[in-house]
Structures are given as C-alpha cells and as structure tokens.
N, C-alpha and C positions, 0 to 999 in steps of 0.2 A: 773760250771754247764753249764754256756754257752759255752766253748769250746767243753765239748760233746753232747751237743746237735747240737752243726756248723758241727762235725764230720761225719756225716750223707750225707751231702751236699758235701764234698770233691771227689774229682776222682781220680783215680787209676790211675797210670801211664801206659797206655798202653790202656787204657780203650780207646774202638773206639766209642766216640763221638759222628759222623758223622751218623756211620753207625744205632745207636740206636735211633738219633731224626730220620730219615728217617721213620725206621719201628717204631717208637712212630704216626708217622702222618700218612703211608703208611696203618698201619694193621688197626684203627678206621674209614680207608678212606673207605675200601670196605662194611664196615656196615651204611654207611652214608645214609637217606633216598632222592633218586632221585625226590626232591620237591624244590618247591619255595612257598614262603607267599607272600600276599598283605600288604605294608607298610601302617599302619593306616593313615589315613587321607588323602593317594595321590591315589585315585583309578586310574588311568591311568601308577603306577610304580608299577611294579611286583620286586622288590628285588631281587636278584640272590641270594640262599644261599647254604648249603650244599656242595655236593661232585662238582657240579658244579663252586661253586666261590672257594672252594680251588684249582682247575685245575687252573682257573682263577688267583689267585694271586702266584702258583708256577711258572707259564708257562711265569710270567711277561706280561700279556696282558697291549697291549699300552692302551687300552682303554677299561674300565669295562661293561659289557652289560647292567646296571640298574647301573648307576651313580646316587650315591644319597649325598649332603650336607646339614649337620646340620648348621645352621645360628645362631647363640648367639647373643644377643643384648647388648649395654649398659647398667650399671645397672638403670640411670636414665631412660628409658624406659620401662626395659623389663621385669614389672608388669602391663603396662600400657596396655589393647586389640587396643584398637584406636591407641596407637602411630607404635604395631607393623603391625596391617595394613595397615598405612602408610608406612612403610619400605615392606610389602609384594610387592604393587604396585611399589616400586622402584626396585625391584631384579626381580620379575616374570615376565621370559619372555614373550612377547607376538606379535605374527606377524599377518602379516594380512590376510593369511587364519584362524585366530581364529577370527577374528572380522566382517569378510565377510558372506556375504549369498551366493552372488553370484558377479561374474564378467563378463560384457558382451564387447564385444566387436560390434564397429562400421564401417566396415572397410572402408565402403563408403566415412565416414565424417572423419576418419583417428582418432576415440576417442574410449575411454573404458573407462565405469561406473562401480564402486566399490559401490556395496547395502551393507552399512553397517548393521548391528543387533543393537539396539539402547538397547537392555539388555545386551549384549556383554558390549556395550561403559561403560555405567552404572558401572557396576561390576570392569570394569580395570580403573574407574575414569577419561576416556576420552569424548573429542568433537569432533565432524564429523570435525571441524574449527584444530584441532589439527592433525587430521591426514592426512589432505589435507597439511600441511605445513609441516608433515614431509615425505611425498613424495615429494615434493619440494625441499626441503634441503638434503634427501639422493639420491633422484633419479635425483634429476637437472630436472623433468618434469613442462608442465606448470597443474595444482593440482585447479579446481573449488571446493570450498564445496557447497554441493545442498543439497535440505531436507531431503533426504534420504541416502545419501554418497556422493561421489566423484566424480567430469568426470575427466578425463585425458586427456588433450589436445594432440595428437601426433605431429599434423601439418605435419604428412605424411601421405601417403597410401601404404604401404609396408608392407604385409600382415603379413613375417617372421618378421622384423620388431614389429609391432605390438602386435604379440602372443609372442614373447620374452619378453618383455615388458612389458605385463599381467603376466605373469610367473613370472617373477622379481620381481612386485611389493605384486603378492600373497607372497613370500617368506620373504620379508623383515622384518624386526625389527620395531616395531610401538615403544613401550615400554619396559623396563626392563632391564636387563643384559642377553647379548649373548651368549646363552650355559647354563644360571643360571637353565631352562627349568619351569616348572610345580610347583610352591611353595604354601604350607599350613601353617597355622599358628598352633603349638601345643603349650600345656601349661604342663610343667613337674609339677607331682603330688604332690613331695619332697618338693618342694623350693615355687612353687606358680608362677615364669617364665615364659613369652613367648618368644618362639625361632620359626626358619622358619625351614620348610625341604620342600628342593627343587631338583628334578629330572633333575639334571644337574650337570657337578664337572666344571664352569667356576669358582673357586673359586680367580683366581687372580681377574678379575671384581668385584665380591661380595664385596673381600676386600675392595676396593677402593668406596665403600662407606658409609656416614658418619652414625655411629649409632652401630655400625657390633662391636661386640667383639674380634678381630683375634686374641687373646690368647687361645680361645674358640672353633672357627669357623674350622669344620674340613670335610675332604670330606672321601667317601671311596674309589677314586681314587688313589691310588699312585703314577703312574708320574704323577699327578698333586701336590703334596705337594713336589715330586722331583724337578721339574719345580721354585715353589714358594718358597720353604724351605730350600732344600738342600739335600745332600744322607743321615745326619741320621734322619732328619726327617720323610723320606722314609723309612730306615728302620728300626724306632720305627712304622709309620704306617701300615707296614706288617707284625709286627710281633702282632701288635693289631689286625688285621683285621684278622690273622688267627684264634689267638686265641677266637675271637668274632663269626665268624662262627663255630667252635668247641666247642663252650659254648654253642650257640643256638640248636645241635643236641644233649645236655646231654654228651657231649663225653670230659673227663677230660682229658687234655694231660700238663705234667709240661713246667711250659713255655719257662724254659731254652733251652728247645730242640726246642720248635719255635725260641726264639731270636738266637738259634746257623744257623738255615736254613735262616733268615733273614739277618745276619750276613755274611755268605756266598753269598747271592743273592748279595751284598751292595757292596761288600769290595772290590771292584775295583776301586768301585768312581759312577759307574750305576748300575741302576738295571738289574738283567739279570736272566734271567729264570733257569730253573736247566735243560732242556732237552738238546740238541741237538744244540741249538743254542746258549747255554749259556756253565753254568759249567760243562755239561758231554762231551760238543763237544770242550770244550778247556783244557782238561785235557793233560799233558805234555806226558803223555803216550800214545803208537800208540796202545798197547792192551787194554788199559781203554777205547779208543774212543771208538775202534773195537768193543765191549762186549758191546756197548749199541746197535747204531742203526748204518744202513750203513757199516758195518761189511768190503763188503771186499773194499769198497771206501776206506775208512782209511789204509787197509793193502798194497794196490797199491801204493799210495801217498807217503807211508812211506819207500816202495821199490824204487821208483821210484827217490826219493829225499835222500835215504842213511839216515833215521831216526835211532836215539838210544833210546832206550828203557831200562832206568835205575834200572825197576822193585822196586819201592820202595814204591807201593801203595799195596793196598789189590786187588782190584781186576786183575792185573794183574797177581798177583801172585799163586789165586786162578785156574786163564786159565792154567797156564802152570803147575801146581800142586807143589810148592815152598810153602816153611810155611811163614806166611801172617806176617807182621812186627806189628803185635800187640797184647799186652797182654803178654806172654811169650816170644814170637817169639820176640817182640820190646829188648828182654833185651841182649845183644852183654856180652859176658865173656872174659876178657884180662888179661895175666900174664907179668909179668919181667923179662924176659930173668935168671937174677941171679938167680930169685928164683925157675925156672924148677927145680933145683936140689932136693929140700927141697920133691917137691913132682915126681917127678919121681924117680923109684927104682934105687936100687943101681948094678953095673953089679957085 
C-alpha cells in the first residue's frame, strides 16, 4: 500500500523539473498582493513580505530590506520575563543618537555637550557615569560626566575637527550588539517562552552571547546564516524563507519545486541569483544567455571569441525551432547494425 501511495510522488523521465517549479512560483507570483505588515511588537520594522521579498530572495539580495532575528533563549531562562529582559539589554542595539537630546558644540572653548534623556538612560539600564566611559574607551576622548550628560574635552579648536567629532560620537554604539538593531521581547502562546525579535541579522554577535539558544536562533537573512553556517544552511534557509512568504499570501506551492530553485541557487558552493548575474547569465549556452537579457551583447562576444553552442537545453532549442530534449524528445532510439536486417524489407 505504501509503494502506491510513494508512486504519486515519482517523476517521469524526461519530466522538465526546472521548467514547472519556475511557473509553480512565477504564475502565484503575479497574483501576489503588493503589501507589507507591521511585525507585532517592533513598531519601527515594516517586514518586507509578498511579491516584494520573493524578488528579494530570487535576485540573492546581499542584504534583505527589513532584517529581522528570532532570538531563542536557554531553557533555564526562557520562561523567566526578568531574566529575558536582561538578555534584551545585552543584544538591543543602542547608540547615542537614541539616548541624546541634543548635542551642542563649543567651538570657542574647543568642547561638546551631550544632553542626555535620563528616560532614555532608564529604559536601556544605563548611567550618564557609564556612557562618559564608553566614549572614552571607544573614542580615545577626554569624556566629564555632568548632571545632565557629558562634555567632551577637544583640547582643540578646529572647527571640522570638532563637527567630525560630534558626528562620530552621535553614531557610535553605547550598548548592545552592532547591527542586532531594535529588539522586543515576545512570549510564544504554545509553549509559554520568551524569545527576542530584533530588527537587525548581526546574528554572528547575538550568537556570541551567553544565554542565546543557537540551535534555535535564526534570522531571515541568508548570507548571513551563509556567512555563519555554511551553503546548506543557506539553502535550507531559502527554501524556508520562500516557502514562508507563500504561506503568508494563502498561496500553496509543493515544496519540492522550492527546495529544487534553492538547490540550484546553492549548488556552486554561493549563493547566486537566478537573473542575469547569476544562473541565466552563466548558462553554457550563447542562445540561453541571448533569450534572456542583453540579447545581442551575448551574441557579439560569442562571435567575437568563436563560441559553441551545443544546443542541448530547452531554450535554445526552442529559438532556432529544434525539438526541445525533454519528455519524448529526451528519448534517443538506436539499433545493431546486425539487426537492420530483421527489420528492413527484403529486396
């Protein structure tokens, strides 16, 4: 019973693959609704989702427009609220345009005052005393704390100088992990768990500190888990990530035909897009290049440099009107010379 029931799931020799996850993903993609959602709990990260982050994770973008990371905890914490808003304070990035009011420069007496927000400090579990020291220690300045923030000693009067300087020290990193961005604490409904989700994919830093589940811990970056993990961790994540934005529009697609386009993105060893720069611009064929974009770039080059063209894909074969090597066309018919007799007439 279960061999015919597996029999369902087999393919046909000749069956073109390729060509049917394409329009499995391509023909759901134009009915996709051109929207984004607000991810609960981080009101400043809009989510990229729809027809927009599938372009997104075909086209191999180095870098996703709404980076977002789920953060898993230990299990000895991560029922605990208190201990994971301790761990929020250690990953949430925070610089010091979030913690300023204002910054004034002096240029006469060669110093700049940093007004700190003493609700700001509050909230990220900091002291004026703490962030005078770590301008000190990142910036090499000399860093007063005063009742209300910080001066910054210049000990010059060099006006570029000094507005550099201000600029620099608004930008820096007070607290948290760099690139971790914007982090909330949610609790899953199922299990009873708190976990972080943070608007940023620095998930090598996150990992690296103590508490963090990295069995768990995943971003929807993908060269970032390329980066940290390896190629097929990359392309188990893009074939999740597609499948995940295709769930979210109601749009069923079997997943084999994702893990087949993931697969193909991967199977170099990098990831690499499917357009032009990736597997349609590196196709061995000078009329496969041709047929997509840059048309008569590809047919010059190939003139130009004595290219061959072995016609052994479908689409070239379609250009020049040849029957396409798949399905019937894949199946070659050969005889043994001896046996011509048997079926050719007799004179």
């Amino acid at each position: 019973m279960a061999e015919k029931n597996n029999k369902k799931y087999f393919v046909e020799y000749g069956e073109p693959v390729g060509i049917i996850a394409a329009q499995s993903v391509g023909e759901p993609g134009t009915q996709m609704i051109l929207r984004s959602f607000h991810l609960a709990g981080i009101e400043s990260t809009v989510a990229t989702s729809g027809l927009p982050r599938i372009i997104e994770l075909v086209d191999a973008k180095k870098k996703p427009s709404t980076p977002v990371t789920y953060i898993y905890l230990d299990q000895k914490i991560s029922k605990n609220f208190d201990r994971a808003s301790e761990m929020l304070k250690k990953i949430n990035e925070v610089r010091m345009s979030n913690l300023a009011r204002r910054a004034l420069e002096n240029f006469s007496k060669g110093k700049i005052k940093i007004v700190l927000d003493k609700q700001e400090l509050e909230s990220e579990g900091l002291t004026i005393r703490q962030v005078a020291a770590r301008i000190e220690k990142d910036m090499g300045l000399d860093a007063q704390p005063v009742e209300n923030g910080v001066i910054v000693n210049m000990h010059t009067r060099n006006l570029k100088e000094i507005r550099n300087t201000k600029i620099a020290i608004m930008k820096m990193l007070v607290s948290g992990v760099d690139g971790a961005g914007k982090a909330t604490v949610r609790r899953d409904d199922d299990t009873g768990e708190f976990y972080l989700v943070s608007a940023g994919s620095n998930i090598e830093g996150i990992m690296q500190i103590d508490g963090i589940d990295k069995s768990k811990t995943t971003t929807n970056d993908v060269f970032a888990v390329y980066r940290l993990f390896g190629i097929e961790a990359a392309r188990n994540s893009l074939a999740v990530e597609l499948k995940k934005t295709l769930k979210e529009q109601k749009i069923s697609v079997d997943e084999r035909h994702l893990n087949l386009i993931a697969d193909a993105m991967t199977a170099s060893g990098s990831v690499k897009g499917v357009g032009r720069h990736g597997l349609s611009g590196e196709k061995r064929s000078v009329f496969a290049r041709a047929a997509y974009e840059e048309t008569l770039k590809h047919l010059v080059h190939a003139a130009a440099f004595g290219e061959t063209d072995k016609m052994r894909g479908v689409t070239e074969n379609i250009l020049v009107g040849k029957q396409i090597p798949i399905g019937t066309g894949s199946v070659k018919l050969a005889i043994k010379k001896e046996d011509m007799s048997k079926v050719m007439p007799k004179k």
